[in-house]
ROFIKE-859718 format. One record per residue (C-alpha): x, y, z. Coordinates in Angstrom, 2 decimals, m for minus. Layout:
residues N
- X,Y,Z
...
***
This chain:
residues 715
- 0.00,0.00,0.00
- 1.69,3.34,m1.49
- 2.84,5.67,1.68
- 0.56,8.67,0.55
- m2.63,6.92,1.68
- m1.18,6.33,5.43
- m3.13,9.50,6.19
- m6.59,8.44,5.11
- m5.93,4.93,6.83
- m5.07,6.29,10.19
- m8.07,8.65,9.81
- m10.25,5.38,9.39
- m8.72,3.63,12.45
- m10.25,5.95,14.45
- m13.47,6.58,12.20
- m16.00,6.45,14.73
- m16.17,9.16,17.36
- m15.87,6.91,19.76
- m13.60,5.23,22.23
- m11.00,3.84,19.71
- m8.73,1.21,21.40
- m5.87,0.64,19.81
- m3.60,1.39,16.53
- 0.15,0.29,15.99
- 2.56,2.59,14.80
- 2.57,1.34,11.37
- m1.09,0.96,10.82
- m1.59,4.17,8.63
- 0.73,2.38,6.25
- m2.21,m0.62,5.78
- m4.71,1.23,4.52
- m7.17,3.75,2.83
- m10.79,4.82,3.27
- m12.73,2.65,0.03
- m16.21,3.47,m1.66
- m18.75,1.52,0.39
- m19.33,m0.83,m1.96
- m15.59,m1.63,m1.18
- m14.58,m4.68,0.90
- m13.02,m4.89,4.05
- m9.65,m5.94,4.42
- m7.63,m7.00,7.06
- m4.00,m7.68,8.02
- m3.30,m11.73,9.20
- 0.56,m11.55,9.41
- 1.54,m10.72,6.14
- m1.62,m11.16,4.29
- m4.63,m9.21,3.30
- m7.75,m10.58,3.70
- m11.09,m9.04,2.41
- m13.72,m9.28,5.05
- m16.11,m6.43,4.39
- m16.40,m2.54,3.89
- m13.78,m0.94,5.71
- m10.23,m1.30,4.96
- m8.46,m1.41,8.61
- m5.93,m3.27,10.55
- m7.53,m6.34,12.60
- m5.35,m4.82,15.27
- m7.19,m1.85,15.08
- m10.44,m2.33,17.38
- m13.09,0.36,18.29
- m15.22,m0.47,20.60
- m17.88,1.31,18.96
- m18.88,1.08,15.40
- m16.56,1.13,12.53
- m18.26,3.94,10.62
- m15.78,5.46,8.17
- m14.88,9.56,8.66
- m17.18,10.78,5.87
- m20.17,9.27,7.60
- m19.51,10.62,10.99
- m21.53,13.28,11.50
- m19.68,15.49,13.39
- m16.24,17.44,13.45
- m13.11,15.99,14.54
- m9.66,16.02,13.74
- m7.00,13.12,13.27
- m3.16,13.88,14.11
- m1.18,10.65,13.81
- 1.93,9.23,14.99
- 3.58,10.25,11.69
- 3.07,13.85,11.60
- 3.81,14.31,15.50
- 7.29,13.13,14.46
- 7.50,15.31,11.34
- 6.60,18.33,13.57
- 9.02,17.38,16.65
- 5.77,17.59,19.03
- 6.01,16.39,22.48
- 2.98,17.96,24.38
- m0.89,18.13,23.88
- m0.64,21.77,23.44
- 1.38,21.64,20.27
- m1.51,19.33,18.51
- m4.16,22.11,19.92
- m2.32,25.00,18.40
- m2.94,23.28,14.21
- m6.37,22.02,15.16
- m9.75,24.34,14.10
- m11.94,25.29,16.74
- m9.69,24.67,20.05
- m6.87,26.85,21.64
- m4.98,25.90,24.48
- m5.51,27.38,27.93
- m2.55,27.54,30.68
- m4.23,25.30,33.31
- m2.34,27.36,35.71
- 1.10,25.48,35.03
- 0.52,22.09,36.66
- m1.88,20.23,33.97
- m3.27,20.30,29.90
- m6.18,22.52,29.83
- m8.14,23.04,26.49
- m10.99,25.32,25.49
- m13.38,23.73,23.10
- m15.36,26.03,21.12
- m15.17,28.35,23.80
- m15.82,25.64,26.38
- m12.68,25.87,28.84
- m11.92,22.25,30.14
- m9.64,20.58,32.18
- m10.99,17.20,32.44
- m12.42,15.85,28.96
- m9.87,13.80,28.39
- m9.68,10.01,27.32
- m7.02,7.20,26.63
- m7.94,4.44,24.67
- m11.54,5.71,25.50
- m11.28,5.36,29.08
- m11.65,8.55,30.89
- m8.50,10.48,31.99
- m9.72,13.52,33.84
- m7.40,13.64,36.19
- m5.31,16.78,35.83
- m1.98,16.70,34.74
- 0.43,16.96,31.52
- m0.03,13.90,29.21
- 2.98,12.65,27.28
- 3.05,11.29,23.73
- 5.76,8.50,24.09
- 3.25,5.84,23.60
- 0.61,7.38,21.53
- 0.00,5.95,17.73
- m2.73,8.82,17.10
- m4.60,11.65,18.79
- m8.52,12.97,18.11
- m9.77,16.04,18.72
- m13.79,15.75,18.92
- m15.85,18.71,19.13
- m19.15,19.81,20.31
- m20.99,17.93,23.13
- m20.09,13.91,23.38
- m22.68,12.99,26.10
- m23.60,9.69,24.00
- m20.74,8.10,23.81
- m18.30,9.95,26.65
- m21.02,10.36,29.44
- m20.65,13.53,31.79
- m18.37,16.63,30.57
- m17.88,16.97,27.37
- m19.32,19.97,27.04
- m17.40,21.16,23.81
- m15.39,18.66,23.00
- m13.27,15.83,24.23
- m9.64,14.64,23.50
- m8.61,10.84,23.16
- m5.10,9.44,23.06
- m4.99,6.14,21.50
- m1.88,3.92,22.52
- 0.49,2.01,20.58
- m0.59,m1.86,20.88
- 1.76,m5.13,20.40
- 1.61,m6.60,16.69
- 1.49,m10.54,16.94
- 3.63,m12.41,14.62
- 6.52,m9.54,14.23
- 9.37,m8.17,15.98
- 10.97,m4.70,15.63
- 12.42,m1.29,17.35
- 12.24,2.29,17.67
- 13.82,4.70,18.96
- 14.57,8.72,19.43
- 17.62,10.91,21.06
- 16.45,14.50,21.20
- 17.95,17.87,22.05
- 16.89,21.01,22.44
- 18.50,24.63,22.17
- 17.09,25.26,25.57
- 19.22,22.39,26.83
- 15.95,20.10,27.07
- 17.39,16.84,26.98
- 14.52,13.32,25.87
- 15.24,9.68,24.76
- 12.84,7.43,23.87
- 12.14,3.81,22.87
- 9.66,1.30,21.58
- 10.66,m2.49,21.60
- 7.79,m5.04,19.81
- 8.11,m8.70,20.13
- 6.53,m11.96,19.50
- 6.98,m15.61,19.99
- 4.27,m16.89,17.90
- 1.31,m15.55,15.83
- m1.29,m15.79,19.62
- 1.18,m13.64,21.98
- 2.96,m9.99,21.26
- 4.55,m7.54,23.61
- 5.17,m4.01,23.56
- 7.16,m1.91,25.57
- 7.49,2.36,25.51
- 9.47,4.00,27.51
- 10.49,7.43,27.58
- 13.03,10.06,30.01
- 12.89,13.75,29.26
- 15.28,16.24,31.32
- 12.72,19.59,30.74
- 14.24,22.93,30.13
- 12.85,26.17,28.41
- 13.00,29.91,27.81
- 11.49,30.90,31.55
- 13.89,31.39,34.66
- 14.22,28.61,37.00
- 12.39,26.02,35.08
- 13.31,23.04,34.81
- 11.95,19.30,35.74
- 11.48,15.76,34.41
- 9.23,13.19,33.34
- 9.40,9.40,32.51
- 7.09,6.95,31.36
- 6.90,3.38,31.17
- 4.03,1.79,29.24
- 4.46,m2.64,28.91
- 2.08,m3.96,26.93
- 0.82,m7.29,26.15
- m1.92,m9.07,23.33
- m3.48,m12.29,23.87
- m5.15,m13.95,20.46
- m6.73,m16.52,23.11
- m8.83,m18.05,19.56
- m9.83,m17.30,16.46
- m12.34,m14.70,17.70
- m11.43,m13.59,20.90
- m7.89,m11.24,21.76
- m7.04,m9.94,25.35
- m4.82,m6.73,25.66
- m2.97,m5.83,28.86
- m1.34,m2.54,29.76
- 0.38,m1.06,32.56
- 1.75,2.93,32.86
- 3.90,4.10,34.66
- 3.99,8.05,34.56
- 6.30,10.56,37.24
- 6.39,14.10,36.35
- 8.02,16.97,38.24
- 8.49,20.30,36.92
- 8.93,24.01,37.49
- 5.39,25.78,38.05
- 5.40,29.15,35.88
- 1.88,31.72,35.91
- 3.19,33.85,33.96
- 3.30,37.65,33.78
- 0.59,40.18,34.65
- m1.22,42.41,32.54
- m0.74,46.61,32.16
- m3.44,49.30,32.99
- m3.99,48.84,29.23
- m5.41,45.38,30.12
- m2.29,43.80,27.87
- 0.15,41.92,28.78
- 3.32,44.17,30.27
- 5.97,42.98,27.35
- 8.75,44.22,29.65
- 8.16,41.69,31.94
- 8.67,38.46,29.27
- 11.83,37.55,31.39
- 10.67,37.74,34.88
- 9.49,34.91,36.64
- 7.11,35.68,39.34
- 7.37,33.14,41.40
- 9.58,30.67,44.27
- 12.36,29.13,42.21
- 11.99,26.38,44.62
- 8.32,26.59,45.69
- 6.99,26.54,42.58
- 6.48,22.87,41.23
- 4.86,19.91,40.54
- 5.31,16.66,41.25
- 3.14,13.22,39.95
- 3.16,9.56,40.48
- 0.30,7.66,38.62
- m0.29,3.81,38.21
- m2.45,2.98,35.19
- m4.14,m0.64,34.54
- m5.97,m1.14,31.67
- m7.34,m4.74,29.83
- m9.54,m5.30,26.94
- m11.07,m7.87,26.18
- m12.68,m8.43,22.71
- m14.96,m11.33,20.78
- m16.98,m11.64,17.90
- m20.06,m13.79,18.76
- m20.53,m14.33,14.76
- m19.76,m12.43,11.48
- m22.28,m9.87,12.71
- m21.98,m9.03,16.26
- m18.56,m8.39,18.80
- m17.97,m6.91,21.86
- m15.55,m5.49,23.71
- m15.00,m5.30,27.61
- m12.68,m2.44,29.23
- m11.37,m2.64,32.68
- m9.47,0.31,33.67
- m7.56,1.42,37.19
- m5.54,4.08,37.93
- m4.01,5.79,41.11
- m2.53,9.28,41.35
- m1.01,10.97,43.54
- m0.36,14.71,42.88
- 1.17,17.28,44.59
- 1.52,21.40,43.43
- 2.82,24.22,45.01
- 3.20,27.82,43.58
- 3.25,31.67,43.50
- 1.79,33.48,41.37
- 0.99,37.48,40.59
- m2.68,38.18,41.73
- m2.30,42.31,41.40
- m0.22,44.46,39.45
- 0.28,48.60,40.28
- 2.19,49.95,37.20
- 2.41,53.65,38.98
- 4.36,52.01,41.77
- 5.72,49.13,39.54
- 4.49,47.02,42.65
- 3.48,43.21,42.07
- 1.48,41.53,44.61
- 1.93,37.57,45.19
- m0.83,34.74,46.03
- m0.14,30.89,46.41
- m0.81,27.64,47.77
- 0.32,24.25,48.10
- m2.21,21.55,47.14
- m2.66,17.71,46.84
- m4.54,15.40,45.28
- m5.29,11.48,45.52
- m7.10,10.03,43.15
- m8.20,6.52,42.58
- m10.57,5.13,39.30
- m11.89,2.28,38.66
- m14.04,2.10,35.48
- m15.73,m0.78,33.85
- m17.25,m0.83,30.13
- m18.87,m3.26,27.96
- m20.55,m2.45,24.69
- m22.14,m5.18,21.76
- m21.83,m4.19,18.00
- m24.34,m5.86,15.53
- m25.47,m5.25,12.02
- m28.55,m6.51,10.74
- m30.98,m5.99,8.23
- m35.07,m5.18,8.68
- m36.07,m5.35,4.98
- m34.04,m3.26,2.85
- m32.88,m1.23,5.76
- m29.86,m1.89,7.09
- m28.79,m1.18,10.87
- m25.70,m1.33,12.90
- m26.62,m1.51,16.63
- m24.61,m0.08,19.61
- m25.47,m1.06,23.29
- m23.34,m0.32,26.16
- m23.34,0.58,29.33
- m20.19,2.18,32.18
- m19.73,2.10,35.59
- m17.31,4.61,37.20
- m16.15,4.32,41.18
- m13.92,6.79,41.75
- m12.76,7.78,45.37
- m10.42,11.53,45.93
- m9.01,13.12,48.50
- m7.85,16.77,47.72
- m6.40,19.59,50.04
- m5.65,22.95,50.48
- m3.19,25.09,52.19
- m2.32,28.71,51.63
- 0.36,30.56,52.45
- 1.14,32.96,55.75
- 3.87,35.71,55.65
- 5.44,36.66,58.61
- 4.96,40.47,57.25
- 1.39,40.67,56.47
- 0.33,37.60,58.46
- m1.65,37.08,55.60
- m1.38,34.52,52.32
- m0.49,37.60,50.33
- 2.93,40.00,50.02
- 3.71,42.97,47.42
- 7.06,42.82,45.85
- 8.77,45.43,43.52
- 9.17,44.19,40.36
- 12.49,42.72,39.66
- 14.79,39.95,37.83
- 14.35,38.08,39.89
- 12.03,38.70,42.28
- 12.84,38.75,46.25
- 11.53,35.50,47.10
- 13.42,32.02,47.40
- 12.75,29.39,49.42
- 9.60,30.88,51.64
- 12.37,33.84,52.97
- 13.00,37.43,50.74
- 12.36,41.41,50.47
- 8.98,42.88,50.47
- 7.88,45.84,48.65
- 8.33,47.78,51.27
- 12.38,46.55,51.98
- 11.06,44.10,55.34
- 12.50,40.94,55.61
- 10.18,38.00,55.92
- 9.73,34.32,55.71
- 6.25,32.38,54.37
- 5.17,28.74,55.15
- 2.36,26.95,53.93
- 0.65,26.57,57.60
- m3.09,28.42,57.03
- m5.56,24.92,56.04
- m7.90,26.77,53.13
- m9.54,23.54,52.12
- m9.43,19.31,52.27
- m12.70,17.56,51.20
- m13.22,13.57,50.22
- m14.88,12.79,47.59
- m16.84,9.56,46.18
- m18.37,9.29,42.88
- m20.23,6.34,41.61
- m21.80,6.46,37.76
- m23.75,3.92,36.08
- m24.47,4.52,32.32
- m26.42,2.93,29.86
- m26.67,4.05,26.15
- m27.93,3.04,22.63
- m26.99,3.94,19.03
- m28.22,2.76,15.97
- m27.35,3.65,11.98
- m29.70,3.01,9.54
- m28.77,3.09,6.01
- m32.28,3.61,4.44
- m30.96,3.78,0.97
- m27.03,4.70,m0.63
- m28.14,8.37,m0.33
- m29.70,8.21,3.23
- m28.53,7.37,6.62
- m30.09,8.35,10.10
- m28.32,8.26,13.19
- m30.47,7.95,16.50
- m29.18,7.18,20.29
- m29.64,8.03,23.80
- m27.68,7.81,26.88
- m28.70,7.37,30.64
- m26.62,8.51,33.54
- m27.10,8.16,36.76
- m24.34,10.65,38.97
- m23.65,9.70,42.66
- m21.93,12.13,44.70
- m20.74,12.53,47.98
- m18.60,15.32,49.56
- m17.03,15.24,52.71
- m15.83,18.30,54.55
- m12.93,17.02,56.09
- m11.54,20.19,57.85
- m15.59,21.90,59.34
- m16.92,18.49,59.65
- m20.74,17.75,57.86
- m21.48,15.62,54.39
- m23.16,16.79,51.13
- m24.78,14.53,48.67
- m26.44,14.80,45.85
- m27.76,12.57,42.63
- m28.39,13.39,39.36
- m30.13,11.29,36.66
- m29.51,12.48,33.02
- m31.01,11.52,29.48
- m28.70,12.90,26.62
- m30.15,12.63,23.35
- m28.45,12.17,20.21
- m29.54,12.32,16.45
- m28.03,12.66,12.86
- m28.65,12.82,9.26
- m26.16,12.17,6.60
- m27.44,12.61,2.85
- m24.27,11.38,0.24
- m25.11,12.41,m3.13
- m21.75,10.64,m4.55
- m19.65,7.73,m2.16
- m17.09,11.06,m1.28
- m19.20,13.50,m0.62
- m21.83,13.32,3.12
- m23.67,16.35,4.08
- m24.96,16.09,7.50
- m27.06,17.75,10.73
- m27.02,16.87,13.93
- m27.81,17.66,17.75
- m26.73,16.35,20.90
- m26.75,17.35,24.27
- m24.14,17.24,27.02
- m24.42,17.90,30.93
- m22.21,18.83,33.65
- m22.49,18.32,37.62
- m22.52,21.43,39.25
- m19.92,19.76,41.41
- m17.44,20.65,38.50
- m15.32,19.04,36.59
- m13.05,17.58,40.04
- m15.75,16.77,41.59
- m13.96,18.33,44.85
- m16.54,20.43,46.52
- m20.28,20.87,46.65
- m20.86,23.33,49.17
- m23.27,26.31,49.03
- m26.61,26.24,46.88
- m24.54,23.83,44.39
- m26.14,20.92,46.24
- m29.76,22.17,45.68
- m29.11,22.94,41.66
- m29.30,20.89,38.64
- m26.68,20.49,36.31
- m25.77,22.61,33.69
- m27.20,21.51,29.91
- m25.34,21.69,27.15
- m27.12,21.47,23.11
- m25.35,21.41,19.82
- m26.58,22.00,16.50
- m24.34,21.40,13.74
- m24.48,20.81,9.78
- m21.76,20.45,7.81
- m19.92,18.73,4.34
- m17.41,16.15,3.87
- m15.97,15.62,0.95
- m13.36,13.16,m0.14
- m11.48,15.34,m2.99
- m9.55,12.31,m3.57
- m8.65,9.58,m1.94
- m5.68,10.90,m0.41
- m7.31,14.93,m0.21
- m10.38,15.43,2.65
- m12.05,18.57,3.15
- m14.34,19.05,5.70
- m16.55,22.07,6.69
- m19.42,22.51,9.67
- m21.39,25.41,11.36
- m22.66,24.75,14.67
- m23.97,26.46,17.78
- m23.51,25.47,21.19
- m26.21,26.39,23.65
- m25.52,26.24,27.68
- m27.99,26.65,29.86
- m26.99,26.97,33.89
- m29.43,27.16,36.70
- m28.90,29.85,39.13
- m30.60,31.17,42.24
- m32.73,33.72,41.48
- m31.29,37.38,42.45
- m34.68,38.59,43.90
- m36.03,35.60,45.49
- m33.78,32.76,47.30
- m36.81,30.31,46.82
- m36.80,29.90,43.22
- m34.34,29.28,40.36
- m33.56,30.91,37.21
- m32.23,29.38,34.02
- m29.55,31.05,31.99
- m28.78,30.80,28.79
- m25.17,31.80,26.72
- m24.75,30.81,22.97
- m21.77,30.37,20.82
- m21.97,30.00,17.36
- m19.22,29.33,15.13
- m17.55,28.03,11.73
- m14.59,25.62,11.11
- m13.12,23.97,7.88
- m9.91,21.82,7.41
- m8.35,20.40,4.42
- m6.16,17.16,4.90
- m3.90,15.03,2.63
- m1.68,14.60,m0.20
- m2.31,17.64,m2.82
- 0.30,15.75,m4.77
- 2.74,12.85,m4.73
- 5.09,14.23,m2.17
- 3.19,17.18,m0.80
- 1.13,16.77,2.15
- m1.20,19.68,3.75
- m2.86,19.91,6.90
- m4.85,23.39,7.47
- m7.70,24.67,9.46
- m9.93,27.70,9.99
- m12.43,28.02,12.33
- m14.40,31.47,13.06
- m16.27,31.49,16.93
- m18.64,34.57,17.73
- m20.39,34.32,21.06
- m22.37,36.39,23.87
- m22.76,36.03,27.43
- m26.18,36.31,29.42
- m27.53,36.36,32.72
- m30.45,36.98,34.71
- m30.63,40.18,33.22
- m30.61,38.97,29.93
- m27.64,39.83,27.14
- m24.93,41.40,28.60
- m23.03,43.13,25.58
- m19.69,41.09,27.03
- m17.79,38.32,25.24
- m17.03,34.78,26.80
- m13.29,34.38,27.41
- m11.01,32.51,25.89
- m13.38,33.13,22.63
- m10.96,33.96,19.68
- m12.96,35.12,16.43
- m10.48,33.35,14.20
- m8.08,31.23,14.17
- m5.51,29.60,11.44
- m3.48,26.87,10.79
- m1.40,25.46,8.10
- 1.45,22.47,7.84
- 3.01,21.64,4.41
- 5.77,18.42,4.14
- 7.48,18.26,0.94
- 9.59,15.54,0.40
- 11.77,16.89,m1.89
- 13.96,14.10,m2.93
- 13.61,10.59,m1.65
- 15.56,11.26,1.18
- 14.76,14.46,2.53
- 12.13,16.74,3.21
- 10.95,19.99,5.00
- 8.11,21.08,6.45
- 6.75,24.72,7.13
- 3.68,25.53,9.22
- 1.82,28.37,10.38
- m0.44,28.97,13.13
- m2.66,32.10,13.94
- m4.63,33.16,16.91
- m6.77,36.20,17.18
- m7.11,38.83,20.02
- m9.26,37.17,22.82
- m10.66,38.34,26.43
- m8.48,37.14,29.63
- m11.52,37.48,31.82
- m15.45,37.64,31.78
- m15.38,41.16,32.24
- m13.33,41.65,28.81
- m10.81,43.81,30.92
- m7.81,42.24,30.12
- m6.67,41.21,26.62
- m4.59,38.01,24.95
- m3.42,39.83,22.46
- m3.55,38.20,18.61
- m0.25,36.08,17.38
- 0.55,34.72,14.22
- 3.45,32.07,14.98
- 6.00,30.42,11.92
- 7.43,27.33,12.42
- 9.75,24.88,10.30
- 11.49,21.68,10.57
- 13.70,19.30,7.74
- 14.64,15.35,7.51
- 17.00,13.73,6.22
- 17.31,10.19,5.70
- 21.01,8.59,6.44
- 19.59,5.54,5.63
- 16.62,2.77,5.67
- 16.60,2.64,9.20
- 18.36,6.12,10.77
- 16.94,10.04,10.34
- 18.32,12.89,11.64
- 15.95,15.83,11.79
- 15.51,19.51,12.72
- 12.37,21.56,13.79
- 12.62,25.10,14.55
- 9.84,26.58,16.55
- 8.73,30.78,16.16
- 11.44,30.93,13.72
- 10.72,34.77,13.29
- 11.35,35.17,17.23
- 8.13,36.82,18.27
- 6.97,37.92,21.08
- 3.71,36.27,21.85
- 1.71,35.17,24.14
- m0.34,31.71,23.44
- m2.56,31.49,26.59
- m3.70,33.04,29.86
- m5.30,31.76,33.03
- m6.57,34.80,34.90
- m5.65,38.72,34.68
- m2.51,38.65,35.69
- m1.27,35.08,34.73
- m0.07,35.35,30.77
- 2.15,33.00,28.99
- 4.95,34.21,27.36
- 5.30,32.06,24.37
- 9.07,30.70,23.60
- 10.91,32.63,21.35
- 13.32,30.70,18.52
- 14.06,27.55,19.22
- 15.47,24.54,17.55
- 14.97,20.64,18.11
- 17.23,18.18,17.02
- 16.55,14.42,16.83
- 18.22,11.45,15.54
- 15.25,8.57,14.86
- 16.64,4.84,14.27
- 14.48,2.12,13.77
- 15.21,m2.10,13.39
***
């Protein structure tokens, strides 16, 4: 199978929006999306056998249904194994910045945060399908592929979900073959990674796979610095003809430098003389994770036209962070004034998920079936302390603005030239929380002719929540019982062309994403509702081109206590609406192109109806383009571009993330069959910019230049 299709193939491997399982690295190279009338063909060691209607890998299984990407009637975007090499990525961020219709949001330092179609989250977030919300930095060591989904998932991802979700799918064992990877990186920062992935197999039944990866963090911000290693063995099972077992532990430690940022100017704008001032602890300010993940799934095919697939998934974290941060800013006195605090988190999930896959025909209409159902347990113990200085006897202190500031190790200089020290000794919060979720849900596509196709489902979730106040004494509880709807239409005048419309709906606890408090009126509210409306085109150019295009609008509505009487509630409503297109592929033999547009306009509301103000975080436009040439046979360059325009820091559009247009670069060259040395450059025009905010006075500064070199070998 010619490389240029590896795109379209790794698209289809994850072709349902769903929970897809598994893909090896080199499954893009097996295959391409076909007309329908196509068969489906699958890999049995070396051969190809034709099976049906999709061409995939058989070590490729979703756990939902394998509907090919032009029949999905939603958006989502596809970035594979293969282009987060080309590009040198190593963080979720760096995906987020060439993907339409999300932007990345600072998650305060310690964890991935991403706003989805103007829907800040720091929890939607899957592996394999399995929920990850947990909140920390996610490697991609052992990833084959990541998708971005967007608008609300309810359906298939239960709670949250409110704009979108993210889904890492992990590299798998490949019975029947053995072979190597590896990577040796360096940065001009002095960031320092190694990496390697080992396959191997006795026999054509049993395969394992082990990732690993170390990375010595460094960047372009005072004081950071950190490190992270993962360890991911994996193992496959073929225990018959119809039945194959995955298991997979990870392994995941993370420590790094904590860094908020700079504040913002009475202009509302970030203060650009500040890019090289940290305003923080050098050595208060970090983060440091442990995390055990177990995962096992289990999958059979009862006959030719029904399977399922069983998850089991556990994971324990533990999760410490401790920080400074600027929480005021004086520019007349050039006076910054510092908040903090030091907080942990233990987390433990268990989650168990079974869902059946059958097609069938009623007549002349055909139908493939989805019914599954989850069950989450999850138990978390989270804390709080703030800070006291010996000055102010309060968590906060005012320091003139400096590089570096007065403050190392809980002792410096105040504003005002006092000595002082600061410990972590004033208990803010420490609750204990247990969750319980069962879910049941639905789905079923009817092809009622070649032209016509109806999607219809429904979900069920019942949300069990209790909240112990560890430090004031006294319990809250509360249950919620959710239906979330889901429908779609897909008309396909030609096999590469769908046009579609949909709605689904989406809910969130008012406990919040963490789940870690549910104090005040929270307890007596009902969750916040989320509604999407979308229509949109796919159209398979060629076979190696997509374009896709979709306007949507995403409705939440929040109950709130009213503001004139206690007694009675009030629903709110805020609507964004929006536009996003991408083009992906091969233009031409050697040329590949991924770009993406996506336009968001939006109001908030309250009791008082519109209020003239714009949602944060809410860029009108952004852009994104990637172009690989390979220009010989050998080697080949890349050259991308990503653009972000002017958004609001805060709700009351008083401070501004000002727009950035950001170039970067990279070039390959191949020593030989098996060994690649490669550049990527990063900003290479050296702006100033700054990607991402998480309050007023808590901007990013983006890097400037910066080069990574890697030498790839594989056997």
């Amino acid at each position: 199978m010619i490389h240029s299709l590896s795109r379209a193939a790794l698209l289809l491997s994850c072709a349902t929006i769903a929970f897809p399982a598994a893909a090896e690295d080199n499954a893009g190279q097996l295959g391409q999306l076909l007309p329908e009338d196509a068969p489906l063909m699958e890999t049995q060691g070396d051969d190809i056998v034709v099976t049906g209607e999709v061409l995939q890998s058989n070590v490729v299984a979703s756990v939902k249904t394998p509907t090919p990407i032009i029949d999905v009637p939603q958006s989502l975007t596809i970035t594979t194994e293969e282009e987060i090499e080309e590009r040198g990525w190593t963080a979720l961020g760096q995906i987020v910045d060439y993907t339409p219709g999300v932007i990345t949001s600072q998650g305060e330092g310690h964890r991935d945060s991403i706003v989805f179609r103007g829907v800040r989250s720091t929890a939607d977030f899957f592996i394999d399908g399995v929920r990850d919300d947990v909140q920390y930095y996610r490697g991609l060591y052992n990833i084959a592929q990541v998708e971005i989904l967007r608008g609300p998932n309810a359906l298939l991802f239960g709670r949250g979900g409110t704009g979108g979700v993210l889904n890492r799918v992990t590299k798998k064992p490949v019975t029947g073959q053995t072979f190597g990877n590896g990577q040796v990186a360096l940065d001009t920062f002095g960031e320092f990674g190694i990496r390697g992935d080992l396959n191997g197999s006795a026999n054509d039944t049993v395969g394992f796979r082990l990732n690993a990866s170390y990375e010595s963090l460094d960047n372009h911000r005072d004081f950071y610095d950190g490190e992270r290693i993962g360890i991911n063995p994996t193992a496959r099972f073929a225990l018959g003809e119809d039945t194959t077992l995955d298991l997979s532990y990870e392994y995941a430690n993370h420590d790094r430098f904590i860094d908020r940022g700079i504040p913002t100017g009475a202009d509302g704008r970030p203060v650009e003389a500040f890019e090289d001032i940290t305003f923080g602890d050098p050595e208060l300010n970090y983060l440091d994770l442990e995390a055990h993940l177990l995962r096992a799934n289990l999958q059979h095919n009862f006959s030719d036209s029904w399977k399922g697939v069983f998850t089991a998934f556990y994971g324990d974290y533990d999760k410490l962070y401790s920080n400074f941060y600027a929480s005021n800013y004086t520019p007349a006195t050039q006076v910054v004034q510092l908040d903090g605090y030091v907080d942990t988190t233990h987390r433990e999930n268990l989650i168990l998920s079974g869902n059946i896959v059958g097609e069938f025909e009623s007549g002349s209409i055909a139908h493939t079936l989805l019914i599954g159902g989850e069950y989450i347990d999850t138990s978390s113990f989270n804390d709080r302390f703030n800070p006291v200085f010996s000055t102010s006897l309060g968590d906060r202190e005012t320091f003139d603005v400096m590089r570096p500031l007065s403050l190392r190790g809980g002792a410096g200089i105040n504003a005002a030239g006092n000595p002082f020290t600061v410990d972590f000794t004033d208990p803010n919060d420490a609750t204990q929380g247990d969750l319980e979720v069962f879910s049941l849900y639905v789905q079923d596509e009817i092809k009622i002719t070649e032209w016509l196709r109806l999607v219809v489902g429904g979900r069920f979730d019942s949300f069990d929540l209790t909240v112990t106040d560890v430090l004031n004494g006294g319990t809250r509880s509360r249950k919620d019982e959710e239906f979330s709807p889901r429908g779609g239409i897909i008309f396909k005048p030609q096999d590469n062309i769908s046009i579609y419309a949909s709605y689904s709906e989406s809910f969130l606890p008012r406990s919040g994403e963490q789940f870690a408090s549910l104090g005040g009126n929270s307890a007596a509210l009902d969750p916040d509702r989320f509604t999407n409306l979308e229509a949109g085109v796919k159209w398979d150019i060629v076979e190696t081109l997509a374009l896709t295009a979709a306007i949507f609008e995403i409705e939440q509505s929040t109950p709130e206590v009213s503001d004139t009487d206690a007694s009675q509630l009030v629903v709110v409503d805020s609507t964004i609406q929006g536009f996003e297109m991408q083009l992906q592929g091969e233009v031409m033999p050697g040329w590949e192109v991924a770009a993406g547009f996506s336009y968001l306009d939006g109001e908030q509301v309250d009791q008082t109806g519109p209020t003239g103000l714009r949602p944060r975080e809410l860029p009108e436009t952004t852009f994104s383009i990637w172009n690989q040439v390979a220009v010989t046979d050998r080697f080949g360059i890349g050259l991308g571009l990503t653009h972000q325009g002017d958004s609001f820091i805060d709700n009351g559009n008083n401070a501004v993330l000002p727009a950035y247009t950001r170039v970067d670069a990279s070039a390959y060259y191949d020593v030989s069959e098996n060994l690649r040395v490669q550049v990527n450059v990063e900003n290479v025009t050296d702006t100033l910019y700054f990607p991402n905010a998480h309050s007023t006075h808590q901007v990013t500064v983006g890097a400037p230049i910066n080069a990574r070199f890697a030498v790839s070998a594989k056997f």
